[in-house]
N, CA and C atoms as a LAMMPS dump frame, in Angstrom:
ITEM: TIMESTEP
0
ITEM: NUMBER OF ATOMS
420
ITEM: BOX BOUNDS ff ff ff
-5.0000000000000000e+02 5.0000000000000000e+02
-5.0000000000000000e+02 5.0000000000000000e+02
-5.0000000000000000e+02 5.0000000000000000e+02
ITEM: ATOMS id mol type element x y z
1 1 1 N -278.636 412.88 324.387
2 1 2 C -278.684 412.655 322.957
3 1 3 C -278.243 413.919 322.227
4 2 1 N -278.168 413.516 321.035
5 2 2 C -277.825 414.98 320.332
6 2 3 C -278.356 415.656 320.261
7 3 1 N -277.841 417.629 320.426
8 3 2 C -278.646 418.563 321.023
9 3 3 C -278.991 419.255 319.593
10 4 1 N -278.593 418.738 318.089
11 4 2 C -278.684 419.178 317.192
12 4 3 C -279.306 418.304 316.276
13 5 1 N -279.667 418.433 315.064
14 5 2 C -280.54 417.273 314.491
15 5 3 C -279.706 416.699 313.173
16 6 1 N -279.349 415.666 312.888
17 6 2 C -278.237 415.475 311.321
18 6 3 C -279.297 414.191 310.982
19 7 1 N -279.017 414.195 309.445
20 7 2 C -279.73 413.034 309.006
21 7 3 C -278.649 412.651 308.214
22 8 1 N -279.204 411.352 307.646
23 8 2 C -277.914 410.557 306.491
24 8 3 C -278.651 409.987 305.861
25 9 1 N -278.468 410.125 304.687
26 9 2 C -278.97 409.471 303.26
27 9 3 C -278.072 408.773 302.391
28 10 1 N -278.663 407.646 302.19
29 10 2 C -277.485 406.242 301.908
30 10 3 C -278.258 406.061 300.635
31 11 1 N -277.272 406.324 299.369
32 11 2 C -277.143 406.314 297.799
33 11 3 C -275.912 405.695 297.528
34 12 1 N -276.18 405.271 295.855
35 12 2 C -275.326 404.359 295.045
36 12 3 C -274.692 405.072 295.235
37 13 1 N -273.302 404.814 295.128
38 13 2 C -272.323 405.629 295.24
39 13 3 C -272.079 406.715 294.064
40 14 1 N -272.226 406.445 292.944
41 14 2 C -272.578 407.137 291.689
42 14 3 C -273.398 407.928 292.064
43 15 1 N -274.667 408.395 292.862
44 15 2 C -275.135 409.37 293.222
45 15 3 C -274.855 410.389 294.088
46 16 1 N -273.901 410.196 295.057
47 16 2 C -273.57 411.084 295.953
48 16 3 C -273.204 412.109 295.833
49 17 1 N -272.47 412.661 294.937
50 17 2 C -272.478 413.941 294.331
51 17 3 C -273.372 414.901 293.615
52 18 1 N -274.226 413.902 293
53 18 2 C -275.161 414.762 292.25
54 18 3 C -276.459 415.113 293.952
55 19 1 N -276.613 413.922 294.468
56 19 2 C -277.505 414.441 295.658
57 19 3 C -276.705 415.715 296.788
58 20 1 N -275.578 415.056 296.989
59 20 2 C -275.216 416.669 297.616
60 20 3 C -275.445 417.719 296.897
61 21 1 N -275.09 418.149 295.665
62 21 2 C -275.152 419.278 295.543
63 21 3 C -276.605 419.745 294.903
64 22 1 N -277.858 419.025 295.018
65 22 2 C -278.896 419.019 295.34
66 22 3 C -279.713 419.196 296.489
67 23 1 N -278.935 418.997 297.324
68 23 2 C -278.949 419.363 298.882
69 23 3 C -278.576 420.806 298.734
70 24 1 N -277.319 421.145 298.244
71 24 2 C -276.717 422.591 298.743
72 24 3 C -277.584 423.283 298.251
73 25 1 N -278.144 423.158 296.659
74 25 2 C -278.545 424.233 295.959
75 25 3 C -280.124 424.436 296.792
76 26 1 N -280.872 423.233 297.573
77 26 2 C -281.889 423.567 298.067
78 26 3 C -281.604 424.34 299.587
79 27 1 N -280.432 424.633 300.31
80 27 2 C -280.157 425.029 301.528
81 27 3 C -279.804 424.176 302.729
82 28 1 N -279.344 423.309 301.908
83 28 2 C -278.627 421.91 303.383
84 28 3 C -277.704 422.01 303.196
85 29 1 N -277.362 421.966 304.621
86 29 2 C -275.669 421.869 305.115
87 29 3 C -275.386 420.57 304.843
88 30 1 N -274.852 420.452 303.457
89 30 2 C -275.118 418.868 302.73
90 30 3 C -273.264 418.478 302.997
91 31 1 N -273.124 417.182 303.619
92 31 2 C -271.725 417.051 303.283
93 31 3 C -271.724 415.59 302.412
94 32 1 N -270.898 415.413 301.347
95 32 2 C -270.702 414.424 300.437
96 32 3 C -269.834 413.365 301.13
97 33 1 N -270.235 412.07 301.471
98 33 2 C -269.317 411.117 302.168
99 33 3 C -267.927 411.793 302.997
100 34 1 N -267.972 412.121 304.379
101 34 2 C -266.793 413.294 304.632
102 34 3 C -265.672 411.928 305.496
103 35 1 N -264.774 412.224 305.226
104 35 2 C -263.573 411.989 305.59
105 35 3 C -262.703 412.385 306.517
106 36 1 N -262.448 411.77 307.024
107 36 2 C -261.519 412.463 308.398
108 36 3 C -260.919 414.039 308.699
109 37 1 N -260.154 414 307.515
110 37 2 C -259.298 415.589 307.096
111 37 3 C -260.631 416.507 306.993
112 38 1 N -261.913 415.927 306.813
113 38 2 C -263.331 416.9 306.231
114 38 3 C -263.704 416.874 308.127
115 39 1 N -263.883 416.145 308.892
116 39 2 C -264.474 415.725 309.699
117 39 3 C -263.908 417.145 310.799
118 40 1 N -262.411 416.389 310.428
119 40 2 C -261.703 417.672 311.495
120 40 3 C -261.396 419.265 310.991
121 41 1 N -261.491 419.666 309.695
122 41 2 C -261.706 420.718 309.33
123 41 3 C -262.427 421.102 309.534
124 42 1 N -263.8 420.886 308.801
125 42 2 C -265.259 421.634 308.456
126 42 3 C -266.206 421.329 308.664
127 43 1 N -266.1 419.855 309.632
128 43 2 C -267.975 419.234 309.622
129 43 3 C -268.149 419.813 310.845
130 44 1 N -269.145 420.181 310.923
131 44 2 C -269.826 421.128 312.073
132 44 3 C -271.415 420.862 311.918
133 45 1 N -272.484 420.528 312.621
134 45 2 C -273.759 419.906 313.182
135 45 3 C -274.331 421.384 313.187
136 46 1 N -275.159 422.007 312.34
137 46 2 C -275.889 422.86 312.212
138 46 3 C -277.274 422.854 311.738
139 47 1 N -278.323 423.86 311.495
140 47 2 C -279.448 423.331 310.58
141 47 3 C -279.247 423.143 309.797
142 48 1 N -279.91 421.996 309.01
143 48 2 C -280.044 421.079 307.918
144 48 3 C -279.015 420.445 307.678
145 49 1 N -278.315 419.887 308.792
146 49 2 C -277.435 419.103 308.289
147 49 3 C -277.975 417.364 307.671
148 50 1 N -277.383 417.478 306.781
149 50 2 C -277.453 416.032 305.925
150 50 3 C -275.977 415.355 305.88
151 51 1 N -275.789 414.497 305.428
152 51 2 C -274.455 413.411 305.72
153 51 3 C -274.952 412.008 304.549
154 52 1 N -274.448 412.395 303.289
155 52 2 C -274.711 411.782 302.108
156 52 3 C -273.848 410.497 302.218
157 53 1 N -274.076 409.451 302.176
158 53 2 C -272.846 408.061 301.938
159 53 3 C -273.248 406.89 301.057
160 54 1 N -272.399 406.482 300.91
161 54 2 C -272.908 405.254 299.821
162 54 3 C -273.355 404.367 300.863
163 55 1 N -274.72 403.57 299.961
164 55 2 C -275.167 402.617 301.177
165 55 3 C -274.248 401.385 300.79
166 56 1 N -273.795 400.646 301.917
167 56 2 C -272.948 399.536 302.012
168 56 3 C -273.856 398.301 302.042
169 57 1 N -274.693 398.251 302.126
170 57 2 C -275.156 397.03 301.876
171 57 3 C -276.919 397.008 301.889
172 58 1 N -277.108 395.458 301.243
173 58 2 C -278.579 395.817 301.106
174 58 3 C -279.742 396.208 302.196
175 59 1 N -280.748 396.602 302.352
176 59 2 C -281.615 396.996 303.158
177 59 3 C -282.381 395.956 303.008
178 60 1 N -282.856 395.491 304.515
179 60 2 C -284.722 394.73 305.028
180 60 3 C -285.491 395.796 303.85
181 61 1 N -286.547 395 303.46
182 61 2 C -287.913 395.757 303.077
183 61 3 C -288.738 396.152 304.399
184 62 1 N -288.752 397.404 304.092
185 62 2 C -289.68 397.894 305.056
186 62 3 C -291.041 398.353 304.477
187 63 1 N -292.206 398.644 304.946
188 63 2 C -293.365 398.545 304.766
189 63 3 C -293.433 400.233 304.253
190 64 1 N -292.804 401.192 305.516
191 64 2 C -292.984 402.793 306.022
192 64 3 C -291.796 403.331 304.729
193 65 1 N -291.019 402.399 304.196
194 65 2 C -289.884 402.738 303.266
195 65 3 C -288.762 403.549 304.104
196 66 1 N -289.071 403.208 305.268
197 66 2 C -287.748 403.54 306.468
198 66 3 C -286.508 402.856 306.743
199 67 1 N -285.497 403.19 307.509
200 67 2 C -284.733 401.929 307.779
201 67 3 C -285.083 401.134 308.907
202 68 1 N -285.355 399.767 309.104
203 68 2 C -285.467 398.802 309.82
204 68 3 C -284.848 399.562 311.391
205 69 1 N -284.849 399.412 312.537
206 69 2 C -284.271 399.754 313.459
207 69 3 C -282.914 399.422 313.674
208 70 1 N -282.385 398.153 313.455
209 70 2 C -281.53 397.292 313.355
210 70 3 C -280.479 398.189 312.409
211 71 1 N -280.762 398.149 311.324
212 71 2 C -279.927 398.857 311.271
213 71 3 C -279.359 400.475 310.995
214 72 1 N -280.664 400.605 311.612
215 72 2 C -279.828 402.125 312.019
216 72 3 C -279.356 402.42 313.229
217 73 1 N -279.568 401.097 314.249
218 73 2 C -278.695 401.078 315.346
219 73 3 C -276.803 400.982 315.122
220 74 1 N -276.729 400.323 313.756
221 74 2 C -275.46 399.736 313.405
222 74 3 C -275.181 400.412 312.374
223 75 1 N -275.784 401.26 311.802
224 75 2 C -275.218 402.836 311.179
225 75 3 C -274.72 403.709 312.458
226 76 1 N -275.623 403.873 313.37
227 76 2 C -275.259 405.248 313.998
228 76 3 C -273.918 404.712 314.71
229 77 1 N -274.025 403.473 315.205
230 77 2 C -272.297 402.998 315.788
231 77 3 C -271.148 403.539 315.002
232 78 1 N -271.241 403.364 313.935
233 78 2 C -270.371 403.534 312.618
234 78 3 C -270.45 404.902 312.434
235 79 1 N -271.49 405.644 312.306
236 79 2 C -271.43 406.65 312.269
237 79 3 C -270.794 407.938 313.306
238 80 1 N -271.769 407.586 314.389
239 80 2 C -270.863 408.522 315.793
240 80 3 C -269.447 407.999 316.041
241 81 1 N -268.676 407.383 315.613
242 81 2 C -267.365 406.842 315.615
243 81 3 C -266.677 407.704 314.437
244 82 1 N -267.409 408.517 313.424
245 82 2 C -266.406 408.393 312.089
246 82 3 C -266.593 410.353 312.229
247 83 1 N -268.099 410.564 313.023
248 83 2 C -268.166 412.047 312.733
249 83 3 C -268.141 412.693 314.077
250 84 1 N -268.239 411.833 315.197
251 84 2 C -268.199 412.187 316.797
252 84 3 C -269.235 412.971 316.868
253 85 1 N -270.106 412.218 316.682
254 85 2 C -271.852 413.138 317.094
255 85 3 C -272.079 412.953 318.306
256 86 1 N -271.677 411.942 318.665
257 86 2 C -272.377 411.719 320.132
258 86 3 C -271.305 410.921 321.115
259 87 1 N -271.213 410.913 322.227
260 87 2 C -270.096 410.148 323.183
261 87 3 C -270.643 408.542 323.223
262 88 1 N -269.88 407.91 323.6
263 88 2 C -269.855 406.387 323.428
264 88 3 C -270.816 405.87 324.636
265 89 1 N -270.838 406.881 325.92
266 89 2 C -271.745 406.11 326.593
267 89 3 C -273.382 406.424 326.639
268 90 1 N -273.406 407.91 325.367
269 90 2 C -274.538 408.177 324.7
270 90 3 C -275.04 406.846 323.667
271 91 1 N -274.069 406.606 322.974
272 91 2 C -274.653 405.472 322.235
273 91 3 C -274.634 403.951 322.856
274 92 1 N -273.95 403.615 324.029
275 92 2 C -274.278 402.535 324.528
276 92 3 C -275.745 402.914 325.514
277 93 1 N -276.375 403.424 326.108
278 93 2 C -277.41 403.652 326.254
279 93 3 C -278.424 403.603 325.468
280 94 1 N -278.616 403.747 324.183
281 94 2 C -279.657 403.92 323.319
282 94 3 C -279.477 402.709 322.976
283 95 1 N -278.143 402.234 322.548
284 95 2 C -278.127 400.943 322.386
285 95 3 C -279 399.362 322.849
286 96 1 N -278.106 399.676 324.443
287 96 2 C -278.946 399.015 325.579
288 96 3 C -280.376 399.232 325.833
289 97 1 N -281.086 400.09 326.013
290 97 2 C -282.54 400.354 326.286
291 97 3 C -283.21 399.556 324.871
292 98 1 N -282.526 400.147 323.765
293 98 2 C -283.434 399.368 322.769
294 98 3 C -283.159 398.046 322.678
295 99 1 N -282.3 396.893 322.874
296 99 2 C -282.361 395.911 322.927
297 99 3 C -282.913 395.39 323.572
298 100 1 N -283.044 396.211 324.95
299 100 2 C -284.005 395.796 326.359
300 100 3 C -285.682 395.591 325.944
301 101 1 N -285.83 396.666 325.253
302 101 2 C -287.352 396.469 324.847
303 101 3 C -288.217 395.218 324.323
304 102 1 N -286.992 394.56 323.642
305 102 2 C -287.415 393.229 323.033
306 102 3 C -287.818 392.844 321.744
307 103 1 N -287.728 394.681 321.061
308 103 2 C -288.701 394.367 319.709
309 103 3 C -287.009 394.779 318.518
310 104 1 N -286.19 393.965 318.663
311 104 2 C -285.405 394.252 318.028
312 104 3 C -285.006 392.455 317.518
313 105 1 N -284.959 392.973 316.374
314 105 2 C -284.738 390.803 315.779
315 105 3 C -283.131 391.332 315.675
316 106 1 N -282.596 390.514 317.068
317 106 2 C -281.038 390.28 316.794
318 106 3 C -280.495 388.959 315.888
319 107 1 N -281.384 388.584 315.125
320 107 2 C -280.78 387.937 314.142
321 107 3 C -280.648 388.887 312.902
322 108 1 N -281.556 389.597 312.404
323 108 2 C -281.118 391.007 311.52
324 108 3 C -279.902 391.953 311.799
325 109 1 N -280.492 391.729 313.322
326 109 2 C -278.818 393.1 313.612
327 109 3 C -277.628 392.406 313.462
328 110 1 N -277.647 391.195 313.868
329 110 2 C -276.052 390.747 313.452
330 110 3 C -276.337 390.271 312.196
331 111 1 N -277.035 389.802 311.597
332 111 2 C -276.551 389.8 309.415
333 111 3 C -275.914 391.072 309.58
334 112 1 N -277.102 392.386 309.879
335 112 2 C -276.474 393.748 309.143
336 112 3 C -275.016 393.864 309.712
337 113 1 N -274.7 393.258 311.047
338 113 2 C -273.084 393.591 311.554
339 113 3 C -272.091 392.808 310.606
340 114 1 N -272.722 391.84 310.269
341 114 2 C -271.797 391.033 309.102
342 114 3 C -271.344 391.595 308.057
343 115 1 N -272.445 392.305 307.334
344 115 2 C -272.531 392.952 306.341
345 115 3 C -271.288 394.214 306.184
346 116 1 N -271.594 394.736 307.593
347 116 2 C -270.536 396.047 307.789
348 116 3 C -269.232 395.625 308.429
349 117 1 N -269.302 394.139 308.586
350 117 2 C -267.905 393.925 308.98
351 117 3 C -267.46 394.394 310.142
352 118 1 N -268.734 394.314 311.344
353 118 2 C -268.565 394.548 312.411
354 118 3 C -268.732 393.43 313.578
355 119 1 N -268.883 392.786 313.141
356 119 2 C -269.709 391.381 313.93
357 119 3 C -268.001 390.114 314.087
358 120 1 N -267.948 390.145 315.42
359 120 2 C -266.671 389.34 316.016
360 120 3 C -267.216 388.184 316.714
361 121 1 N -266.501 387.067 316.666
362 121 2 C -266.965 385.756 317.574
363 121 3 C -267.765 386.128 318.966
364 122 1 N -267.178 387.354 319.659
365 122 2 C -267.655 387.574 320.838
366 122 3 C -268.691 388.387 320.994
367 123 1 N -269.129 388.504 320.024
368 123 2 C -270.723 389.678 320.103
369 123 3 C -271.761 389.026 320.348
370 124 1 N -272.087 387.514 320.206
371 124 2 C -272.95 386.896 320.893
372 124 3 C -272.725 387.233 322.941
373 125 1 N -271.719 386.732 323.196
374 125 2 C -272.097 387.028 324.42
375 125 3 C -272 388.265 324.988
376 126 1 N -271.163 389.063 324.092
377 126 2 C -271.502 390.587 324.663
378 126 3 C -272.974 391.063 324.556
379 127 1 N -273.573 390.652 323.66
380 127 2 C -275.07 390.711 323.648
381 127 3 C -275.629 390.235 324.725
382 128 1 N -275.338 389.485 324.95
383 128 2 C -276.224 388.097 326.053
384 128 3 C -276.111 388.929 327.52
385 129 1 N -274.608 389.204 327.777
386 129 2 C -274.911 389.411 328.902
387 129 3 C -274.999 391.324 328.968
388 130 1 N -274.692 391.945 327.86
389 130 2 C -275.087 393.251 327.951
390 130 3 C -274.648 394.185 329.026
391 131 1 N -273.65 393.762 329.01
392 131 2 C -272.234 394.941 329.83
393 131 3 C -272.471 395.946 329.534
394 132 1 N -272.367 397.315 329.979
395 132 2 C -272.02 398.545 329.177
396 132 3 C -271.037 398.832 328.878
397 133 1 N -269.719 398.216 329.404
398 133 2 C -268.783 398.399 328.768
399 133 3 C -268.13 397.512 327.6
400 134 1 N -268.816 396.073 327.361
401 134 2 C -268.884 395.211 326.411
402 134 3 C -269.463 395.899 324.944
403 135 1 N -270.523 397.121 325.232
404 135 2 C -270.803 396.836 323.643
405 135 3 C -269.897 397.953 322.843
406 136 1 N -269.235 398.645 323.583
407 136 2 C -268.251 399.808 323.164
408 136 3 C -267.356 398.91 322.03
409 137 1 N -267.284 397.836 322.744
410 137 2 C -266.265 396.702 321.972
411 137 3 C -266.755 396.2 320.757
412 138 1 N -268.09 396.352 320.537
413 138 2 C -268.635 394.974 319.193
414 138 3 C -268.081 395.837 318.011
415 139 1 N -267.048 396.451 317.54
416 139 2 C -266.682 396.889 316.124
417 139 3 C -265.538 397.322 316.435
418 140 1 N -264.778 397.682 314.924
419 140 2 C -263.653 397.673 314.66
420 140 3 C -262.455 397.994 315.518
């Protein structure tokens, strides 16, 4: 897993600027929605890193005011793909074990894959039968 710690905070998009640089002025390695050209320049995984983005779609109510598991399984896909935090068979592992557990409502995780426009005819049975090299496949 990652040997460094990053968090992400998902705001209206109208906020993302004013929260980064609310981040900087408090001492976070705050980056404002980063972009490829940002990704391969300057993003670098240090203390306090934060990773500001607009949230894309609505959130489960949660009780803890956390994100649901679900989908922060289907953030971090999206995510370690866009900032290379972690290798692919790092995230198909975390992947797999947590689905294994049983306490994951894969009817939430695929709405939220809908939502992000990740969810293909064949993600039911890549689910089902839980290849490791099948779930590399469920997005874009």
């Amino acid at each position: 897993m990652l040997g460094k710690h990053i968090a992400f905070i998902y705001v209206d998009t109208d906020a993302i600027n004013s929260m980064h640089e609310v981040l900087l002025d408090n001492g976070y390695n705050s980056f404002a929605n980063p972009n490829t050209t940002v990704v391969e320049k300057t993003f670098r995984i240090s203390e306090n890193t934060i990773v500001v983005r607009s949230e894309k779609t609505r959130q489960s109510a949660s009780i803890s005011g956390a994100s649901p598991i679900e989908k922060i399984l289907i953030d971090l896909l999206v995510e370690y793909r866009k900032l290379n935090i972690m290798q692919a068979d790092e995230f198909n592992l975390v992947f797999q074990n947590t689905l294994k557990t049983g306490r994951i409502n894969v009817a939430i995780l695929i709405l939220y894959m809908k939502r992000r426009k990740l969810f293909t005819d064949t993600t039911i049975k890549k689910l089902h039968f839980m290849e490791k090299s099948d779930i590399l496949d469920l997005s874009i």
